[in-house]
Structures are given as C-alpha cells and as structure tokens.
C-alpha positions as CSV (number, residue, x, y, z in Angstrom):
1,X,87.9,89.8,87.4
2,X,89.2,91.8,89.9
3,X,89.0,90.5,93.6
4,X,89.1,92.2,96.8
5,X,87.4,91.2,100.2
6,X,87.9,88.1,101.5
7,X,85.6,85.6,103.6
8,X,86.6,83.1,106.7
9,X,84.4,80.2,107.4
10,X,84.8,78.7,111.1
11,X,83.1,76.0,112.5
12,X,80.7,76.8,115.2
13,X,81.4,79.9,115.3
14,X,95.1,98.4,120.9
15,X,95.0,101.0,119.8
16,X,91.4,101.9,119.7
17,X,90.9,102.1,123.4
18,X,88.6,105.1,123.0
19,X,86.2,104.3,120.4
20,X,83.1,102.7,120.5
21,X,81.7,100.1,118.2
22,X,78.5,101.5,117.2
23,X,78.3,105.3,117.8
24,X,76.8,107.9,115.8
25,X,77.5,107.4,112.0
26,X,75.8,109.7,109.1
27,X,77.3,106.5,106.4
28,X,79.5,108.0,104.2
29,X,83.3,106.9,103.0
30,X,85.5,109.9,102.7
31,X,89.1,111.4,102.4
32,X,90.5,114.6,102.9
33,X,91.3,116.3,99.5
34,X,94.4,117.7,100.5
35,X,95.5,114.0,100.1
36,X,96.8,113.9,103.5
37,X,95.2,113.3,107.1
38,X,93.9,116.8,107.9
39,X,94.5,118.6,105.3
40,X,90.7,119.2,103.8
41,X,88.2,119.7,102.7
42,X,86.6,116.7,103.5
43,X,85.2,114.7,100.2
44,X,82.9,112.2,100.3
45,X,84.3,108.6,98.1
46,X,81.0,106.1,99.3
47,X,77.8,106.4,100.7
48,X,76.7,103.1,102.6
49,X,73.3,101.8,101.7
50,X,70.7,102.0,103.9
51,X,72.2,105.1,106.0
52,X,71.2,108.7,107.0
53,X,73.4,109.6,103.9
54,X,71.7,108.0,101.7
55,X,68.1,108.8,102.8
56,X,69.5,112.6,102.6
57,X,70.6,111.8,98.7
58,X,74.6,112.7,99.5
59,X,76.6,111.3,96.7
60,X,80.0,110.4,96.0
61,X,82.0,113.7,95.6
62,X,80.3,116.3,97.7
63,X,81.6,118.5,99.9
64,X,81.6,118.9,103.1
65,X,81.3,122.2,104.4
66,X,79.3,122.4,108.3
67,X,77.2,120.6,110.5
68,X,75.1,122.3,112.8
69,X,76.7,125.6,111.9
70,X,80.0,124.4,112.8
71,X,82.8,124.5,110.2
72,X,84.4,120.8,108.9
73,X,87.8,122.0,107.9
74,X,88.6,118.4,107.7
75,X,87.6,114.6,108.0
76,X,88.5,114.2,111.7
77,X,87.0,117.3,112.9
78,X,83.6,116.0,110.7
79,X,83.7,112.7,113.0
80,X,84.6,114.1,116.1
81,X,81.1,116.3,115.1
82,X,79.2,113.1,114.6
83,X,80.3,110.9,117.5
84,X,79.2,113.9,119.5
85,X,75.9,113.6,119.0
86,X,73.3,110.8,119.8
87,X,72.2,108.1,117.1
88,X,68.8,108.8,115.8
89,X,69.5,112.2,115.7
90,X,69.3,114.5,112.9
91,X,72.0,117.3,111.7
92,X,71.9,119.8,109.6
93,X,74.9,119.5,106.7
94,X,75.9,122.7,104.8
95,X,77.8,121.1,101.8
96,X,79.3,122.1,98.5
97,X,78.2,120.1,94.9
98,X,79.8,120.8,91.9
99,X,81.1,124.3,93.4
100,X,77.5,125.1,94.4
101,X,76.0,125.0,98.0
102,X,74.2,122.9,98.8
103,X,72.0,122.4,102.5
104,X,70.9,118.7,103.8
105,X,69.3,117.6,107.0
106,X,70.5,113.5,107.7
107,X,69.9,111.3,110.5
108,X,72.6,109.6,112.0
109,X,72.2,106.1,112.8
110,X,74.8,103.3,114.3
111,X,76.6,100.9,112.5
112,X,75.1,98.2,113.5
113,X,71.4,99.7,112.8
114,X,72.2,100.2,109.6
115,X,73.1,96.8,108.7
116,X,69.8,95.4,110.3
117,X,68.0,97.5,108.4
118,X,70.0,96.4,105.1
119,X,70.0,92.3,106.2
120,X,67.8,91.4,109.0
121,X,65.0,89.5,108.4
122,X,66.2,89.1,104.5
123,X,67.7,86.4,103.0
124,X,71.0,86.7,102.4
125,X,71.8,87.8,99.0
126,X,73.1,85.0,96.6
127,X,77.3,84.8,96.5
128,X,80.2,82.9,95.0
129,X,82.8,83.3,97.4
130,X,86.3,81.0,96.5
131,X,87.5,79.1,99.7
132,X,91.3,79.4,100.3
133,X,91.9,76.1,101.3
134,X,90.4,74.2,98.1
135,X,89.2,76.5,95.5
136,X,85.2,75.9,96.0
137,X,82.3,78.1,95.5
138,X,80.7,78.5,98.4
139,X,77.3,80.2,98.9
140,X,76.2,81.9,102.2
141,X,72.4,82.3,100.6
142,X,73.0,77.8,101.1
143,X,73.7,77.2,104.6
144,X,72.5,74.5,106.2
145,X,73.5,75.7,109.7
146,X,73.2,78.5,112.1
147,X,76.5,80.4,111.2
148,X,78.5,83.1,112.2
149,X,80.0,85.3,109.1
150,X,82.8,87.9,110.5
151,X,83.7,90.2,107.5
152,X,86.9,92.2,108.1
153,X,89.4,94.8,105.8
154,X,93.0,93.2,106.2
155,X,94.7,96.0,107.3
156,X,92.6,95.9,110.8
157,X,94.7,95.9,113.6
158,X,93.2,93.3,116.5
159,X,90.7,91.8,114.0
160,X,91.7,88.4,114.0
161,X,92.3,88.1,117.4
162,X,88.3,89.1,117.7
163,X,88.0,86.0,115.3
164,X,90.0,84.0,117.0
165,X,87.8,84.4,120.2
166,X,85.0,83.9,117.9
167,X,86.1,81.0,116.5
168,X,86.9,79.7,120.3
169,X,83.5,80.0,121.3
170,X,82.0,78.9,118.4
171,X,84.5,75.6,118.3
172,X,83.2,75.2,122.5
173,X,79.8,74.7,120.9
174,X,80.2,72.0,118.7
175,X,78.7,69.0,121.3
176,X,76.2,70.6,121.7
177,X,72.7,69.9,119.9
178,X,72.3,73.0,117.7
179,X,75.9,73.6,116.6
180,X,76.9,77.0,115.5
181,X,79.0,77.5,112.5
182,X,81.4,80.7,112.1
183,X,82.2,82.7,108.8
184,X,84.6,85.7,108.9
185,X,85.6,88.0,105.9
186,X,88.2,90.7,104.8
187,X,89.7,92.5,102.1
188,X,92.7,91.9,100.0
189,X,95.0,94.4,98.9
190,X,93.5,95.4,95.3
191,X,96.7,95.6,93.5
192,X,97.6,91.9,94.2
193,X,96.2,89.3,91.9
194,X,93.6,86.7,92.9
195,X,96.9,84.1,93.3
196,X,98.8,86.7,95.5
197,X,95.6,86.9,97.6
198,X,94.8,83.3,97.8
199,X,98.7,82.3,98.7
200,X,98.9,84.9,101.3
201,X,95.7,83.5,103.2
202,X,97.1,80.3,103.3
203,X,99.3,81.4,105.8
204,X,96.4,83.5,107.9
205,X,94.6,80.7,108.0
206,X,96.6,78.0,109.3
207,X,97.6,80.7,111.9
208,X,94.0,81.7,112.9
209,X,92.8,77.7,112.3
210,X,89.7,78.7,110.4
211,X,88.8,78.4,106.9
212,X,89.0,81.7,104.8
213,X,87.0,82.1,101.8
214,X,87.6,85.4,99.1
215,X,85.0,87.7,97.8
216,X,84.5,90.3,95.1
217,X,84.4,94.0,96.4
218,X,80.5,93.7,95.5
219,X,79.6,90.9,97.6
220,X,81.6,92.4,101.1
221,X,80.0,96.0,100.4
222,X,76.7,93.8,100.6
223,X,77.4,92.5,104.0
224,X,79.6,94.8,105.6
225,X,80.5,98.2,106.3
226,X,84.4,99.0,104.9
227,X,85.4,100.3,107.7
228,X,89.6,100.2,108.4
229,X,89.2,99.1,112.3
230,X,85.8,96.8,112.9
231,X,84.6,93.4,112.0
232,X,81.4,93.4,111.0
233,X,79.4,90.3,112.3
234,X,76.1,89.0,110.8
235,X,73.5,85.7,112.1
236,X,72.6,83.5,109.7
237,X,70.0,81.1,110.1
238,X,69.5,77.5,108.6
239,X,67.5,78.6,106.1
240,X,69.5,81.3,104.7
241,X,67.9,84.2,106.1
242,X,69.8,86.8,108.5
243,X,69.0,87.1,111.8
244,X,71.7,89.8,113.6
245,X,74.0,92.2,112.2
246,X,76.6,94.1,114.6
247,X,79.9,95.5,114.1
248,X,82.9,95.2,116.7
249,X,86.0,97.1,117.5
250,X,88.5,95.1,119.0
251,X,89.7,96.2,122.4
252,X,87.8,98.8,123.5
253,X,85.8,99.5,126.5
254,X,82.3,98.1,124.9
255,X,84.2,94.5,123.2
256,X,83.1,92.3,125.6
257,X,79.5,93.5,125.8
258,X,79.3,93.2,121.9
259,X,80.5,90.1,121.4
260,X,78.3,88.5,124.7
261,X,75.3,90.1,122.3
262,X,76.5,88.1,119.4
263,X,76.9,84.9,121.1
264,X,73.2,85.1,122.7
265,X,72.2,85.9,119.5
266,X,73.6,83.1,117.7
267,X,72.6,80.9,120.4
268,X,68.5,81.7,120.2
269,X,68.6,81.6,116.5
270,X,70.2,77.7,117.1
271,X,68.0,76.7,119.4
272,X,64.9,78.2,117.8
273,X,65.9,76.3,114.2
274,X,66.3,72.5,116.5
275,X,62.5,73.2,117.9
C-alpha cells in the first residue's frame, strides 16, 4: 500500500508575503508541459472536487489555451488571470482536448468555499490514519471532542510554524470547560516507504510537540486541497460532523485574520456541544 499525506493530532488545538489565502481559484492541479516553470502550455494533472472546474466538466489532461480572450502561454500567467478576478465570478476558458478546441465557461470560487461546500455540515468521511508515535488507527469520523485537523504537504515552507501557533492556542484552552483538540496533516515524499515516513516524523514531531498521524493520498485529497504553500484547516465537532473549513498561508498580510476566524470558530462549535 502506498502512503503519502500525513496527519498531526494536537491537543486543544516568508516568502509568500504577497498572496492571499483564499483568492480566486477555478480548482484545478496543473504543470507546464514544457517540464519546466514557464515553459507551457499549461496542462491540467487534478481537478478538485467540488470546484468551478469540476461543475465546468475540465478533466485531467486538457489544455489550456485563454481566458477571457487572453492568451495562457503558461501556468503562472493562467494564475496571475485568476487571482485577477473576483471569487464568484465566471470566465470564459478556451481550451484544447485531445488536439481539438474546446470552449468552457467556469466559476471561480475560493479555497476555502470549496471545501465547505465539500465538508461542512457532513460528517466526516470514515479514515484509518496510523499515528507516528504508536502505530494506532485512528479515525477522525470517531472523535469525541471538538478538534482542530490542520492538513499540510511537507514541502510547505512556514507550515508548521502556523501549527505551532495553532497548537499554542489550542494547548491555552485546555482548563477550560469545552476543551478543543488539534489535528494537523501533510504529505510524505511518495518515493519513501511507509518506515522512511514514519521515522522521519518522529523527529517533526518531537520538534513541533504534537502528535502526527499518516494518511493514504485518498484520505488527504478528501479533506484538503494539495496545494504546495497552505494548510488547510477543518472544525470538527463531537459528533463527527464538520463544522469550518479554511485554508491558510503562512505569513502573509491576511494570517492573522484567518487564523482569529478559526479560533472563533472552534470556540462556538465547543461551547455549543457543552450546552
């Protein structure tokens, strides 16, 4: 079995200075074909459930051609498009399938909406994630708390520190009558055997004093967006169900502001599970 993103669990809990946590995002994975930054055309690799992409039936493979009538000679110039333009807005894509044209109109959406609309209000699906520290199942579908699951890619520069300040907040809540519990994840190199992946962790998580647990690539595309530079945070309540979903760059102008959103949020959903 082949093993890639990995999961923290907490208890009670750059270089990106210009980016925003949740701008406009059409929901697609991609690389440029040239196989190096910039040298297109851009390819789409992943479409993200639940996204404009999706809803406009783009699939793995297509092309990418224009938006709005402006050319996409590459991957970058396609973003810088996109973040241009408002979420909940709709664009135009002129793409290429299989060598033939092909014309799409898509909404763009945030991040973070397109997680709620995955997760909130559902329970959360049924997992088997392997904790670092002793080898157990555990199953986020089972918790008996309010908790805070981070899911992060390894490779994330500033990440754990955002978990760190997480795990801070969440450990400053633990007197309290409705404790909050904190869960984090990432993703393990894929060429490194479950072992490799496991023994490396060790050593993450005695620095970032937080349990770490390790998922399959199936169970972190189900709760998180794969994006390189953001953790993806969710609420889940007591009874299993999800209650907030945002992603979070770390250190950039809107950090602060997101994570305030994710503490109040894990806060209410406490308090409203003690009433």
């Amino acid at each position: 079995m082949r093993w890639l993103p990995l999961a923290l669990i907490f208890v009670a809990s750059s270089a990106f200075a210009d980016k925003a946590s949740n701008p406009a995002f059409l929901g697609v994975g991609m690389n440029d074909a040239g196989g190096t930054r910039g040298a297109g055309p851009c390819v789409i690799n992943r479409v993200e459930n639940g996204s404009g992409a999706e809803a406009a039936r783009l699939r793995p493979g297509d092309v990418f051609a224009a938006l709005d009538g402006h050319a996409v000679p590459n991957c970058d110039a396609l973003v810088s498009l996109i973040q241009g333009r408002a979420p909940g807005s709709f664009v135009s894509l002129a793409m290429r399938r299989n060598e033939s044209p092909l014309n799409v109109r898509a909404e763009l959406l945030t991040r973070d909406e397109v997680l709620r609309r995955r997760l909130v209000g559902q329970p959360a699906p049924s997992t088997s994630l392997i904790a670092v520290e002793d080898r157990k199942e555990v199953d986020l579908s089972l918790v008996k708390q309010t908790t805070i699951v981070g899911w992060y890619p390894s490779t994330c520069a500033g990440c754990e520190t955002v978990l760190q300040t997480v795990g801070q907040w969440a450990r400053d809540h633990q007197d309290r009558r409705a404790p909050i519990k904190l869960v984090g994840a990432t993703a393990s190199d894929s060429n490194r055997s479950i072992e490799d992946t496991i023994a490396s962790l060790r050593l993450a998580q005695r620095s970032l004093d937080l349990p770490l647990l390790v998922a399959e690539p199936r169970t972190y595309e189900q709760f998180a967006i794969a994006d390189a530079d953001r953790v993806s945070f969710l609420v889940i309540d007591c009874r299993g169900v999800v209650q907030y979903a945002a992603p979070v760059v770390p250190n950039v102008a809107d950090t602060e502001a997101v994570l305030d959103e994710l503490y109040a949020a894990a806060e209410q959903t406490a308090r409203r599970m003690t009433r």
